[in-house]
C-alpha positions as CSV (number, residue, x, y, z in Angstrom):
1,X,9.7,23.9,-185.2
2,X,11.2,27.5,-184.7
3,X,12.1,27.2,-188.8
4,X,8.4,26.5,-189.9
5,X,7.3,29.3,-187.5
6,X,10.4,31.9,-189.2
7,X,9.1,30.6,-192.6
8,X,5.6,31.5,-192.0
9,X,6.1,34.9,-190.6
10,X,8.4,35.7,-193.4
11,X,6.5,34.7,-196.0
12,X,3.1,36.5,-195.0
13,X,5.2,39.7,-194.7
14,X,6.8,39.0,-198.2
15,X,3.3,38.4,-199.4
16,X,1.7,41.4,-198.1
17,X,4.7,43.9,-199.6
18,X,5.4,42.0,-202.9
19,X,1.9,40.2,-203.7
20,X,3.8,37.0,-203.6
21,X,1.4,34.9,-201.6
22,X,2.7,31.9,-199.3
23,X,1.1,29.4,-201.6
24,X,3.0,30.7,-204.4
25,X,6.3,30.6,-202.6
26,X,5.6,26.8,-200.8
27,X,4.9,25.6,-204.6
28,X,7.7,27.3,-205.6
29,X,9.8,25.6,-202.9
30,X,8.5,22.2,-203.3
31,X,10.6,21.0,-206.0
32,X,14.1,21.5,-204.7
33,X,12.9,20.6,-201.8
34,X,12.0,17.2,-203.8
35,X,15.1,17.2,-205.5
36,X,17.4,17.0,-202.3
37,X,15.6,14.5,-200.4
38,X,15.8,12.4,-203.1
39,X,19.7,13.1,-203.4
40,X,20.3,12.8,-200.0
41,X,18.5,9.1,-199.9
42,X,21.0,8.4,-202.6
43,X,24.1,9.8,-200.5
44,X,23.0,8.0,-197.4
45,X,22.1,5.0,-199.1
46,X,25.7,5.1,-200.8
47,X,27.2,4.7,-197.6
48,X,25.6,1.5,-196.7
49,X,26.4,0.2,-199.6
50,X,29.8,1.1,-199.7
51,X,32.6,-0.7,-197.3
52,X,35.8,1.2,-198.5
53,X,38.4,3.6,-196.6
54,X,37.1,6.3,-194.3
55,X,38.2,8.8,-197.1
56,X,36.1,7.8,-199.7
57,X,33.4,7.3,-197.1
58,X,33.5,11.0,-196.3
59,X,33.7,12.0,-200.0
60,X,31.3,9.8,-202.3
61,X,28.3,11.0,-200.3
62,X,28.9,14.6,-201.8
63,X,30.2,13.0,-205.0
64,X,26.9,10.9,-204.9
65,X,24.3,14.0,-204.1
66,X,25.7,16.5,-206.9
67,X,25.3,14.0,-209.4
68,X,22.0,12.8,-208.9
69,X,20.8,16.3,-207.7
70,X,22.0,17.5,-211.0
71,X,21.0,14.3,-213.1
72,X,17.1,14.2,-211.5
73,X,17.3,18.3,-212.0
74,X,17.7,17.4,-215.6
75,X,15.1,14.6,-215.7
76,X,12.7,16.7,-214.7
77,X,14.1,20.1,-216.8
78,X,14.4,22.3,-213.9
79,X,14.4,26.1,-215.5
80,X,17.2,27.1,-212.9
81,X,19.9,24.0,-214.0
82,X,19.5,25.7,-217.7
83,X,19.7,28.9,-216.2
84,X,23.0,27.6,-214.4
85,X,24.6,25.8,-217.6
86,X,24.2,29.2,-219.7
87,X,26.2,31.2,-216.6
88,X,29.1,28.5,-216.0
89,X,28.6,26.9,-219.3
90,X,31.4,28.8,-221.4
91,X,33.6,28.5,-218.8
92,X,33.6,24.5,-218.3
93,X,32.5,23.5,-221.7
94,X,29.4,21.6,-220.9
95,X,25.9,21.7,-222.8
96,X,22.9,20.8,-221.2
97,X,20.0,20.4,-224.1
């Protein structure tokens, strides 16, 4: 509860010094906000699913977020993964159209 209250506060004092009102920054928000829950279901779900060693247990959950955080980032052409791909991109060879 003490992180909604921060939230608020912040962002009405944000608001009233940049003009960037709290509606603008929750809508703003929303997506990745979106986009992780539905990786994390993914990541939890993959341990259920998944009866191997307690090493691979503790790593395909990460393995299992990134990818779909990146693959439903790219389903839904999130601005920032673009953004990302043409910063990293020349460095790890990967195109993103």
């Amino acid at each position: 509860a003490g992180y909604y209250f921060t939230f608020f506060v912040n962002a009405v004092v944000a608001s009233s010094s940049t003009g960037y009102s709290l509606w603008e920054q929750v809508k703003d928000f929303l997506p990745f906000l979106f986009l992780s829950l539905v990786a994390a279901l993914f990541a939890v779900f993959s341990l259920f699913v998944c009866s191997c060693s307690y090493m691979l247990q503790l790593l395909l959950p990460s393995v299992v977020y990134a990818l779909v955080y990146l693959f439903v980032a790219k389903i839904i052409k999130l601005p920032e993964l673009y953004e990302l791909m043409k910063i990293i991109g020349p460095y790890i060879k990967i195109r993103i159209q």
